[in-house]
N, C-alpha and C positions, 0 to 999 in steps of 0.2 A: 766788757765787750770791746775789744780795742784787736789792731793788730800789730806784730812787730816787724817793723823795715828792718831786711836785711842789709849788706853791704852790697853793692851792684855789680862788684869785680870778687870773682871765688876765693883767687888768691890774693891779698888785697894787702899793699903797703904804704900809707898814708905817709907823703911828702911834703904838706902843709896841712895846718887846721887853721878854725876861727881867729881872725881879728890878733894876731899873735903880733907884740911889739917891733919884735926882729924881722919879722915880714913889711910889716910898715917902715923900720927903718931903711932897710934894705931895698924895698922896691919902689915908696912912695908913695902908695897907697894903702889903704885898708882892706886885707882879705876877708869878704864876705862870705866864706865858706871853708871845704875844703880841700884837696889837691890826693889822688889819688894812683896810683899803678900797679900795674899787675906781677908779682913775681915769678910769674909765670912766661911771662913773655905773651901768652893771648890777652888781643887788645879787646875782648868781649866783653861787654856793658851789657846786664840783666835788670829787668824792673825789680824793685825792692820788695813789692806785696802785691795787694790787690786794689787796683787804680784806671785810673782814667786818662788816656793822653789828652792833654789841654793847650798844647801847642807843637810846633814843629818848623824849624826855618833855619835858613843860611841867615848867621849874621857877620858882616864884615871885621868884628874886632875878633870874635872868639869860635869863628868858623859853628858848622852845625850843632844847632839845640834842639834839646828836648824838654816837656815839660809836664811832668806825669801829677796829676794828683789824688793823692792815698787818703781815703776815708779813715776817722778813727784809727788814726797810728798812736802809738805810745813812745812817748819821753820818759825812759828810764830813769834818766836821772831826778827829773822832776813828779815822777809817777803820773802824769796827766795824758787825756787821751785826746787828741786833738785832728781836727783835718787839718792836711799839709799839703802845699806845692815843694815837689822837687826839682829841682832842675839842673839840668845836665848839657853842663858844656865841652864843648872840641873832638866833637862828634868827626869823623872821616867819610862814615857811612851811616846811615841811618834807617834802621828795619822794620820802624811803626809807622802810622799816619796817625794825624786829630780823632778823635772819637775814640779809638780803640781801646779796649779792655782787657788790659795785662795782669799778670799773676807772675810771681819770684820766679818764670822759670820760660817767660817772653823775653825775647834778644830784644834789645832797643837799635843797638849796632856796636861800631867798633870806635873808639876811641884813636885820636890822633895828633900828630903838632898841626893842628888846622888854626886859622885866623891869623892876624897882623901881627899877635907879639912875638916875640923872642923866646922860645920856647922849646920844649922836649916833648914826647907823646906824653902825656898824660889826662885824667879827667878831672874836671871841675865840677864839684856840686855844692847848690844853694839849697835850703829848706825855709819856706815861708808856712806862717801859718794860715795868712794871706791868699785866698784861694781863688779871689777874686779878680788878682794883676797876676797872673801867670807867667809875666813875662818882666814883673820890674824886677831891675837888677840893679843895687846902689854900686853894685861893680862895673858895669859899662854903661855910662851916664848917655855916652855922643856915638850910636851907630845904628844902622841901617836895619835893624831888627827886633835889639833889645831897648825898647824905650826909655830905661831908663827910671825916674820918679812919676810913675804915672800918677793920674789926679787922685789924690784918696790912700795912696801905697807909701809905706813907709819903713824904712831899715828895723824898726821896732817889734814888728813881726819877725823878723829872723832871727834864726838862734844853730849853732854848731850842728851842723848836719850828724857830727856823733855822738849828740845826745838823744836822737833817735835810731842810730841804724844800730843792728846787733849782727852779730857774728855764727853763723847757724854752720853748727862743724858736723852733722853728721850727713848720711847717704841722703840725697844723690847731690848734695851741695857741695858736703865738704872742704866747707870755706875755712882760711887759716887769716890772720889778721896781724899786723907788722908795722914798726916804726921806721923811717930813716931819715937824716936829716932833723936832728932831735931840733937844733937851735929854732926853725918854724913850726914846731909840735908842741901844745899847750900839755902842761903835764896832765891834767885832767883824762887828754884824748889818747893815751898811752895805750889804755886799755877798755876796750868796751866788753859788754857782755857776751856770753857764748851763750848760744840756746840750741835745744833738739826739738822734735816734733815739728808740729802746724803751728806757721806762723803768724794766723791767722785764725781769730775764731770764728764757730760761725755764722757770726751775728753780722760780721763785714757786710754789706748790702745793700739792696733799696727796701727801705723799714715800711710797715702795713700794719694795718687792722683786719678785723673781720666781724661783723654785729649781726643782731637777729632783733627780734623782739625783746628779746630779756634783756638787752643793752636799755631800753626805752630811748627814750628822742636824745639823739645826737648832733652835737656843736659840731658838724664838719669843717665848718672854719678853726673852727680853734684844732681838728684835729690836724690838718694843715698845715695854719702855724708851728706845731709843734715841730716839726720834720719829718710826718707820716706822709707818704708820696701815694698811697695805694689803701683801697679798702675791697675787700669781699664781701659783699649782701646776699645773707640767707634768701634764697626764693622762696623756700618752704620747705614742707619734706614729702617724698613720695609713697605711698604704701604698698602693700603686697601687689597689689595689681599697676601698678604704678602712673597710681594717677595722683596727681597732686591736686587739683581742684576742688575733686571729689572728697578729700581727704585734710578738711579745713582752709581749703584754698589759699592763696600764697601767704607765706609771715608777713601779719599785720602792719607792718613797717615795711613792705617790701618797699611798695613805688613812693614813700614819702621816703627812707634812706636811700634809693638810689636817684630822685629828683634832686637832693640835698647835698649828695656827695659830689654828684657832677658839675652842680653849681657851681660847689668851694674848690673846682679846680683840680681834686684826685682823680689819679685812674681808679675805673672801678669794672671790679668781675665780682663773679658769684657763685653761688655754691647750693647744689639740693644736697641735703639729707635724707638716703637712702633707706627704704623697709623693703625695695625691690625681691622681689623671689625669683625670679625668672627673667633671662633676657629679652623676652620678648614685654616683659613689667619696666624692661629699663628702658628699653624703644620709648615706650609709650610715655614715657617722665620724661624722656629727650626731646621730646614733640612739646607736649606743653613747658616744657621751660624754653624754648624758642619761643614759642609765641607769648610766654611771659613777656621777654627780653626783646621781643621786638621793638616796641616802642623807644628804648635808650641804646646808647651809642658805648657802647662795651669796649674800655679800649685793655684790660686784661681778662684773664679765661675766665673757662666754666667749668667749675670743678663738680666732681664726682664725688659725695661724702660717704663714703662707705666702712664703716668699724662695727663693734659687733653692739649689739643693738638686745635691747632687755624685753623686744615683743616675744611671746612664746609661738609666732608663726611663723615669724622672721626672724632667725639663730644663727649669723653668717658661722658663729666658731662651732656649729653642728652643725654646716654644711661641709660637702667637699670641695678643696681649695680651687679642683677645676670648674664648678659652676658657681661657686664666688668670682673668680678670674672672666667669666663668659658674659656675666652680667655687668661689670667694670667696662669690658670690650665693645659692649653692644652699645651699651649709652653712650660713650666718649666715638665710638664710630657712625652714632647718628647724627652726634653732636660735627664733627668732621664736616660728614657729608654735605649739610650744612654752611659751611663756610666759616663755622667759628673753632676759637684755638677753645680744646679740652685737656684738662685734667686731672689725676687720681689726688684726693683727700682722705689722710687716713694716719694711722701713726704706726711709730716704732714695730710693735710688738705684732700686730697686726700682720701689718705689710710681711713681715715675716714666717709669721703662722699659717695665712690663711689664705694668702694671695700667691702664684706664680709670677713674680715680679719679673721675670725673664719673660714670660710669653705676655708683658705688658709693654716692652722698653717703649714700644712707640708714643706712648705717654709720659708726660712730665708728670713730677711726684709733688705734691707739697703734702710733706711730712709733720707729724705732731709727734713731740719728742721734746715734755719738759724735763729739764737738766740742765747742770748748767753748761756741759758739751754736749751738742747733737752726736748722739752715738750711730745715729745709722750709718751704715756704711756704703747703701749702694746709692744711684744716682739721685737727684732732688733739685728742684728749680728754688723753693718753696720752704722753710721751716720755721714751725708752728713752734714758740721756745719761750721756755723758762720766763715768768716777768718777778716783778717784785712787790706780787701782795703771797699773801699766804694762799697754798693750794697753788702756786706753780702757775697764777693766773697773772696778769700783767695789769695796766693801769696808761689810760690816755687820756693830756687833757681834752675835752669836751665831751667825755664819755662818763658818765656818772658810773662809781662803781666798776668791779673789775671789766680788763678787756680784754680778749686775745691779742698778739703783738706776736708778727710774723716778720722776717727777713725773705726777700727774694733777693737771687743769686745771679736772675737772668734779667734783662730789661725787657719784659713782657709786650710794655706797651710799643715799644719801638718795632718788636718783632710782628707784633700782630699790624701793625700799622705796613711793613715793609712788604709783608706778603696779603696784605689788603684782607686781610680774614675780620673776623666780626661785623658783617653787615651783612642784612636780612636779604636772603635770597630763595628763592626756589628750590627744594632738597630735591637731591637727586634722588633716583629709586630706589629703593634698598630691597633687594629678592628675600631678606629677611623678614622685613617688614610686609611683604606682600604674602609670604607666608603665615603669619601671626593674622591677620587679616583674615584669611581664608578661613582658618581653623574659627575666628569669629564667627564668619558667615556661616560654616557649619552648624555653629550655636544657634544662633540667629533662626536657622531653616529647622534646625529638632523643634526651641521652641515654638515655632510656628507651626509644625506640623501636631503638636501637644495643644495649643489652644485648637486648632481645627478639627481634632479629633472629639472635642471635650464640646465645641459648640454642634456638633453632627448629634453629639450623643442627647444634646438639651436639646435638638431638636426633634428627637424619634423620643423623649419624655414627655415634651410639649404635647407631637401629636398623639400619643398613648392618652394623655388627660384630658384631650377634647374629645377623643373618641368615647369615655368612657361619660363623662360629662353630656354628651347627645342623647 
């Protein structure tokens, strides 16, 4: 599960590499990186893969930087898969800010002869493994930006920016890759690999869990430490009428793994498991998993668990796709209503079969799809993937026994924080719901008018037997 950094210039002709003698003799210093231009003549600078910008500033020696950092990148040369800071200098212009989240195919900016030295347009890139000093650079010791040895940072984490970047020659990249200037060119870096396809698998992400009962008691701390940022707690499951309470009331673990999880500092959402028949059954499992959920502080969604299911009352792959699709809608738009972010939970084959995935887009997907590539093709926040015990299940420390092991793709908890969702408030009306209601109260009134028919009749038996009795 790694991804591979491309080169960040398409047409790309490397003018200096790493720590090269001839460079040292010749300039004085040690090249901590390497030197790059376009043969193309566009001075466009691309992020490499899929990252995070970790800095951004004018600095005096070597004009604007940038400094993106790539989760799980891979060192071809080394086969190892590591996080890395990149960084990019003698920017002209610059088209990100801090926080942003780029993909091979976000402009960073244009490269240029920016800063105090003596120089040609070209870019400069460093790779640290070092994810934690985004900004040391054993190449500009004394300037106004790049500080330099910060406390803790050290040259020993760097390593040749082209023993990670690869060369990706097909549509819509099209990148070609070129020496000149051999005498500052380490022979090593002559040539790097070519690659097609996704450069990126799709495990790149923010890593999760997801537990129920049959997990039994879980180390949330230790699931933490491990580098799980995110867990989803089973609420229970709904039945045909869609009540969950009624219907063994919440998973026994519900409110000790979600008091637990919040503790150790994960974001935490959740998930029912669906026997729903009817969208008015999914209303009614949207209502009580709110008032589940009210008590904690939900800072990712509420998914919707819907696959096909071995009750013989409840058969989604013998229903029709459109009242599968009605009942997904209903719940996740109560859920809405509401104020909290919803869901779809469900997998591959499924989503395909039996769902209208189009007349759902307004929902995020997380997708179950063990493989060891997520083959879905359409949209997904979410993916439920391949681990490594037997049965395509995964493994966390503090989790005895197998676990699920998911990738989010979105930063959930940022979003749901940004637009203030997940916190308990007043649902608004739903005309849906006040119909589902009514047709109740119908019920309601037959059976009332059935007991009072039946106590009219005990009582003209009543008085038949006392008259008879006199």
């Amino acid at each position: 599960m790694s991804q591979k950094l491309i080169l960040p210039i398409n047409k790309c002709r490397l003018t200096a590499s790493w720590k090269t003698q001839s460079y040292l003799d010749r300039f004085g210093f040690v090249h901590y990186g390497a030197d790059m231009v376009s043969s193309a003549g566009d001075r466009a600078v691309f992020a490499s893969g899929n990252g995070t910008v970790a800095a951004v500033g004018r600095d005096n020696v070597v004009g604007n930087v940038v400094a993106v950092v790539y989760p799980k990148a891979l060192n071809h040369r080394k086969n190892q898969v590591h996080d890395v800071t990149l960084r990019y200098y003698h920017f002209e212009s610059v088209s990100v800010q801090v926080g942003q989240i780029v993909n091979k195919d976000t402009r960073l900016g244009i490269y240029g002869k920016i800063g105090s030295m003596d120089m040609s347009n070209h870019l400069h890139l460093e790779i640290d493994t070092d994810t934690k000093h985004p900004l040391h650079s054993p190449t500009v010791l004394n300037s106004n930006f790049l500080k330099g040895r910060a406390v803790g940072a050290s040259d020993k984490t760097m390593s040749s920016p082209l023993d990670w970047l690869h060369c990706k020659i097909d549509a819509p990249d099209l990148q070609t890759y070129s020496t000149v200037n051999d005498i500052y060119i380490a022979a090593a870096d002559k040539i790097i690999p070519n690659i097609t396809g996704t450069v990126a698998d799709d495990s790149v992400g923010i890593e999760g869990i997801d537990v129920s009962v049959h997990n039994g008691a879980v180390d949330f701390n230790k699931v933490k430490a491990s580098g799980k940022d995110f867990v989803f707690v089973r609420v229970g499951w709904a039945g045909w009428d869609g009540r969950i309470v009624a219907h063994g009331g919440p998973d026994k673990r519900f409110h000790e793994n979600m008091k637990a999880a919040i503790a150790a500092g994960l974001d935490v959402g959740v998930y029912v498991y669906s026997y729903c028949k009817t969208p008015e059954a999914a209303r009614i499992a949207a209502h009580e998993t709110l008032e589940l959920v009210k008590p904690y502080n939900l800072t990712y969604p509420i998914a919707f668990d819907i696959e096909d299911t071995t009750d013989a009352g409840v058969r989604y792959d013998k229903m029709p796709r459109v009242e599968n699709t009605a009942i997904v809608d209903a719940y996740l738009a109560t859920i809405k209503r509401a104020g909290y972010y919803g869901m779809i939970y469900t997998y591959k084959h499924f989503a395909e079969a039996f769902l209208d995935m189009a007349a759902l887009s307004e929902w995020d997907i997380w997708i179950a799809h063990y493989a060891a590539v997520n083959g879905y093709k359409g949209s997904h926040g979410i993916w439920q993937y391949m681990g490594d015990v037997k049965g395509f299940i995964g493994s966390c420390p503090g989790v005895t026994g197998p676990c699920d092991l998911n990738v989010a793709y979105k930063d959930y908890a940022a979003l749901i924080a940004a637009g203030e969702m997940n916190e308990p408030a007043a649902p608004e009306i739903d005309p849906c719901d006040c119909k589902a209601l009514g047709k109740e109260i119908d019920v309601l009134r037959r059976e009332l008018s059935t007991v009072s028919d039946v106590a009219k009749n005990f009582k003209e038996k009543l008085k038949q037997i006392n008259e008879i009795s006199s």
